[in-house]
C-alpha positions in Angstrom: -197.4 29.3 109.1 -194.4 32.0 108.4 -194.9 35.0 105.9 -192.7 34.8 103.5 -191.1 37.4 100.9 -193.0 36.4 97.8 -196.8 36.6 100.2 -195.3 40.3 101.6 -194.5 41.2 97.7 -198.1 39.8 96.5 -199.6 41.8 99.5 -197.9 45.1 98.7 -198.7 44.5 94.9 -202.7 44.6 95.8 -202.2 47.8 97.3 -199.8 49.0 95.1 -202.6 51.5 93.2 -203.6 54.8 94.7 -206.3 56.9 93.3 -205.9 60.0 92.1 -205.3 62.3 95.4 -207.9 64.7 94.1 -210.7 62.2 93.9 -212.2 60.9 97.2 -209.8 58.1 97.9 -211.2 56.5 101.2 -214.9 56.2 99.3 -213.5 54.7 96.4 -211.0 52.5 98.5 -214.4 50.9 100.5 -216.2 51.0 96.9 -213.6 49.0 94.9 -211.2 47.4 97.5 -208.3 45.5 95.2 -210.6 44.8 92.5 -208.8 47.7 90.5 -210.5 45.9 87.0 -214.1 47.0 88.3 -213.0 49.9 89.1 -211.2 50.5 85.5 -214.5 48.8 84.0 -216.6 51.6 86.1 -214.6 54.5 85.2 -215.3 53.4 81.7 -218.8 53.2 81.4 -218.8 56.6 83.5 -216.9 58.4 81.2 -219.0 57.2 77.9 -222.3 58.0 79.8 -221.3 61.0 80.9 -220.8 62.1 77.5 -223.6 60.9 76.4 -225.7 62.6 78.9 -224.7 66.0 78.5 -224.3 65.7 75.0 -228.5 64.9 76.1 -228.5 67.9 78.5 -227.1 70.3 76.1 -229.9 69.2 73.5 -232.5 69.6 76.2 -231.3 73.1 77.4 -231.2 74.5 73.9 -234.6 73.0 73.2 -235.5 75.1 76.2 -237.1 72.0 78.1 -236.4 72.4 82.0 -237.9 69.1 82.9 -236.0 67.1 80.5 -232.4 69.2 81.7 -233.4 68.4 85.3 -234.0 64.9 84.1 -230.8 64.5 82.5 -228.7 66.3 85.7 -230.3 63.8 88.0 -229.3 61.0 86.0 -225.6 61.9 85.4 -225.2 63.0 89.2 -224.8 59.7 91.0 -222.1 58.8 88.2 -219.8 61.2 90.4 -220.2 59.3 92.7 -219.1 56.5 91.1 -215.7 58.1 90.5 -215.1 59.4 94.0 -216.2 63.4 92.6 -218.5 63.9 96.1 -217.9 67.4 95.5 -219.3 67.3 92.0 -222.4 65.1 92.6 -223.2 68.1 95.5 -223.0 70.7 92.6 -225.3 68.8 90.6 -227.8 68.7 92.9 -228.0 71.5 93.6 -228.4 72.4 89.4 -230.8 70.3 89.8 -232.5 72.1 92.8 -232.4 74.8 90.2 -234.0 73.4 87.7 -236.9 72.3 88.8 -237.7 76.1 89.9 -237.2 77.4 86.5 -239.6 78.1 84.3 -237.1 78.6 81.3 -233.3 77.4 80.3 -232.2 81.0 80.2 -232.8 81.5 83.7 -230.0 78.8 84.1 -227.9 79.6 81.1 -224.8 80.8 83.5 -225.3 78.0 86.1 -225.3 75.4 83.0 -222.4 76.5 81.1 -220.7 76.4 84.3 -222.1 72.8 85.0 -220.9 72.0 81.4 -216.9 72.9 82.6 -217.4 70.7 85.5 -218.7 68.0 83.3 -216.0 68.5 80.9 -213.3 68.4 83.9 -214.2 65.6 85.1 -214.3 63.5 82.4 -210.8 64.7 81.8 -210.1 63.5 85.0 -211.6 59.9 84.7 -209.4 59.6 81.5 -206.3 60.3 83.6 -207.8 57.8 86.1 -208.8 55.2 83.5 -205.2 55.2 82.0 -203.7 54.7 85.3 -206.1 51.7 86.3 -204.9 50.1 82.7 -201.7 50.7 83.6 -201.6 49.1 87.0 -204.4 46.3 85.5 -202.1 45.3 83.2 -199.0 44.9 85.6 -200.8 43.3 88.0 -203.6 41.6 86.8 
């Protein structure tokens, strides 16, 4: 059985998509493989939890409860990894390492307001990713 154009064309067009270079593309390549629409459906239930949860951990760090802040790091932290953000899940847990030796939020207010940017990042950068994976769902579904 010969290879022909149109099977070299339909091979190429599976691979066609390329995560983001600053996201962890060989985790997310053996996560997803060519099934770019669970990917797309990931990315978007990551990003609307995400907010969701810190809009959570901001209510709990202002309410000055360290257990429920910890609680609410923990749970957003494997969401990262989700997204291919190693790096970020890392920085979480180590917030969280923080947190549970805290006996108040204000020992933690400069560490969370930096965890907050992160946060803030990289939703940005699962919006840019979640527009792309539409794109290239949508061309080649």
């Amino acid at each position: 059985m010969s290879i022909t154009n149109c099977d070299m064309y339909n091979q190429e067009q599976k691979i066609l998509f390329r995560f983001s270079a600053d996201l962890d593309t060989d985790f997310l390549n053996d996560l997803y493989g060519d099934d770019f629409q669970q990917a797309q459906l990931i990315f978007e239930s990551t990003a609307k939890q995400l907010r969701n949860d810190i809009t959570l951990a901001k209510s709990t760090f202002h309410d000055n409860d360290v257990v429920g802040l910890r609680k609410a790091v923990h749970k957003m932290k494997p969401m990262f990894g989700y997204t291919g953000m190693n790096e970020t899940m890392e920085l979480f847990a180590g917030f969280e390492t923080d947190c549970a030796s805290a006996q108040t939020t204000t020992e933690l207010e400069k560490r969370f307001y930096h965890i907050i940017a992160i946060v803030n990042t990289a939703i940005d950068k699962i919006e840019i990713e979640i527009i792309r994976l539409k794109e290239h769902n949508t061309k080649h579904p």
